[in-house]
Wavefront OBJ file of the C-alpha trace (Angstrom):
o trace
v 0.000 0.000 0.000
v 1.491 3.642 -0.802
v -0.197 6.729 1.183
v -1.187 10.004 -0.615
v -2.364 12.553 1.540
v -3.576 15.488 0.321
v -4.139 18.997 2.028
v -6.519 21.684 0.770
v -4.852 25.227 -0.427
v -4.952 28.795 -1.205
v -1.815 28.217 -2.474
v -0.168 25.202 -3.951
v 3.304 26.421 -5.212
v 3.790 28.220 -2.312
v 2.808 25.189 -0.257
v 4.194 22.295 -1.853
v 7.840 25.041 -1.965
v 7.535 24.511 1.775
v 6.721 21.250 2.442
v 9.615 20.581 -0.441
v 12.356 22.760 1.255
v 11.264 21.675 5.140
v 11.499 17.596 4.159
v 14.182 17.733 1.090
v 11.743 16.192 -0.816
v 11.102 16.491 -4.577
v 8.310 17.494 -6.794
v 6.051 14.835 -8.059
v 6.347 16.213 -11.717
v 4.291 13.578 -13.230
v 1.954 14.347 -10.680
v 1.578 18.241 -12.017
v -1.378 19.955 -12.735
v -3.185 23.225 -13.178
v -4.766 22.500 -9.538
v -1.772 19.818 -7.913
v 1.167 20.026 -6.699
v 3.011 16.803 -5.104
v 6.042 15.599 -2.878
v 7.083 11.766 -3.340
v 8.909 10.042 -1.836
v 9.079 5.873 -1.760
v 5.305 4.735 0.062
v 3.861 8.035 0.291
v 3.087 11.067 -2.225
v 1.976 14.330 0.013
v -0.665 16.815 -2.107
v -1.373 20.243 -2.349
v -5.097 20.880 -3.994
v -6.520 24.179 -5.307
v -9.386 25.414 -4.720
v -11.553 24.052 -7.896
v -11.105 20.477 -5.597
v -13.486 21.204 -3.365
v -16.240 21.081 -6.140
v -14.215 18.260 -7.812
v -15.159 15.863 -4.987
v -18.468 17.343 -3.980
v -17.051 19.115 -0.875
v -18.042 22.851 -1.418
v -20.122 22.774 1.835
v -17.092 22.002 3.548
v -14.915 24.696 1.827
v -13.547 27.151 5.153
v -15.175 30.896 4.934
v -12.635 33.743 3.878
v -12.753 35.529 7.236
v -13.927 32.804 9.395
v -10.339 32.017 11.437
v -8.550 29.488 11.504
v -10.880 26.035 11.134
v -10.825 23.421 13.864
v -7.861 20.603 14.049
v -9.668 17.414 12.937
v -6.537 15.419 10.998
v -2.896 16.019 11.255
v 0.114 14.448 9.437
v 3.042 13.288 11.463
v 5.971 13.232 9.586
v 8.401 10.822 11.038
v 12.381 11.591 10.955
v 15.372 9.254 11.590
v 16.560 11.006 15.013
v 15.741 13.341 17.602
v 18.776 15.861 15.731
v 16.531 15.722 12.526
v 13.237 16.513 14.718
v 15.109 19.541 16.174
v 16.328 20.751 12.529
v 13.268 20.264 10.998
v 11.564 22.234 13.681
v 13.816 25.014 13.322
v 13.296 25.201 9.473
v 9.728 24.758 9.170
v 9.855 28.355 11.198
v 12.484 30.225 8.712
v 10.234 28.802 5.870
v 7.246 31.012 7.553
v 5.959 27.950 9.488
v 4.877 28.424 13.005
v 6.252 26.513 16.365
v 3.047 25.566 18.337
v 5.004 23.071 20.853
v 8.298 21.528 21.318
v 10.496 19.534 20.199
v 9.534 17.318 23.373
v 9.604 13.967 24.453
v 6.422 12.425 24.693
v 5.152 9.105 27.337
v 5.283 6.840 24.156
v 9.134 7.349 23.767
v 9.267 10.118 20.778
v 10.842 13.336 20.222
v 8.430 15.240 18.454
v 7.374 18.886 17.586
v 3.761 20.321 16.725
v 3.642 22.942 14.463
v 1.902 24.585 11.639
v 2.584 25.603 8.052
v 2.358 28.828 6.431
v -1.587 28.033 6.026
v -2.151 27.137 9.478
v -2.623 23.644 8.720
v -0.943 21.348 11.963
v 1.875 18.976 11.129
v 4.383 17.172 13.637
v 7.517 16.356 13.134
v 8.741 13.042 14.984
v 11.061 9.971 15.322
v 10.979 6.955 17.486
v 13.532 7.680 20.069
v 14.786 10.433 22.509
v 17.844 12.040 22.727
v 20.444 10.979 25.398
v 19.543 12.012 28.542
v 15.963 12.694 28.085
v 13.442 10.466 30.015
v 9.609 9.919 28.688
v 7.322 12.152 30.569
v 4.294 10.254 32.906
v 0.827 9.397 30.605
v -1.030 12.469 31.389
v -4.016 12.302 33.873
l 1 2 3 4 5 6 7 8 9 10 11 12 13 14 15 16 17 18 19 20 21 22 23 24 25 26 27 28 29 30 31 32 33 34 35 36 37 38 39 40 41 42 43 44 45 46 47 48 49 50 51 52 53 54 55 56 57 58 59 60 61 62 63 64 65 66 67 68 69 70 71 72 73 74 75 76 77 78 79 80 81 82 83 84 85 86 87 88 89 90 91 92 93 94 95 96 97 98 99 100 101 102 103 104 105 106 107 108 109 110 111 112 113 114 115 116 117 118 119 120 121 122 123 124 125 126 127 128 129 130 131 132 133 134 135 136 137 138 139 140 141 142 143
């Protein structure tokens, strides 16, 4: 199985340029259209939709209102890294790129370094691996 996600926006060049520079991750060229832009990588292509989408798969309803705020959180992608180092750098790049730091990086009670944070849209990503660095010990399970 291969996993495309695919995230709604205003803009998809300067969205997919983001996501691109933040993971070192090339354009899915083949992918290209006038309304899609895609990152690939092997098991997983991550998508950046215009606008026209929403009436493309009968979602206009759900479309957010210029003006409205930011919508609610209800899905996230959590891209996971190789090390707590890459975590860290990714965090700190995702903010030069215009991102924005909501929490971390930070160990977690299920034993990963992670940072929450949110692209130039205001959509929520984390950044994560499996491990912490040296020295770091996993937090209680809140109450």
């Amino acid at each position: 199985m291969k996993l495309w996600f695919h995230l709604l926006c205003r803009d998809i060049e300067a969205q997919c340029g983001f996501y691109g520079a933040l993971l070192a991750l090339p354009e899915a060229v083949a992918s290209r259209s006038p309304i899609y832009r895609a990152l690939e990588a092997p098991g997983f292509q991550f998508g950046f939709n215009a606008a026209p989408a929403y009436a493309l798969l009968a979602l206009e309803d759900r479309r957010p209102q210029a003006g409205a705020g930011a919508p609610p959180v209800v899905a996230y992608p959590t891209l996971m890294l190789d090390a707590p180092h890459a975590v860290d750098a990714a965090a700190r790049r995702a903010t030069a790129l215009g991102g924005r730091l909501r929490k971390g990086p930070y160990p977690t009670y299920y034993g990963q370094w992670q940072a929450v944070l949110e692209d130039p849209e205001g959509n929520v990503f984390r950044v994560a691996c499996i491990g912490l660095p040296d020295g770091v010990e996993r937090p209680a399970l809140p109450a």
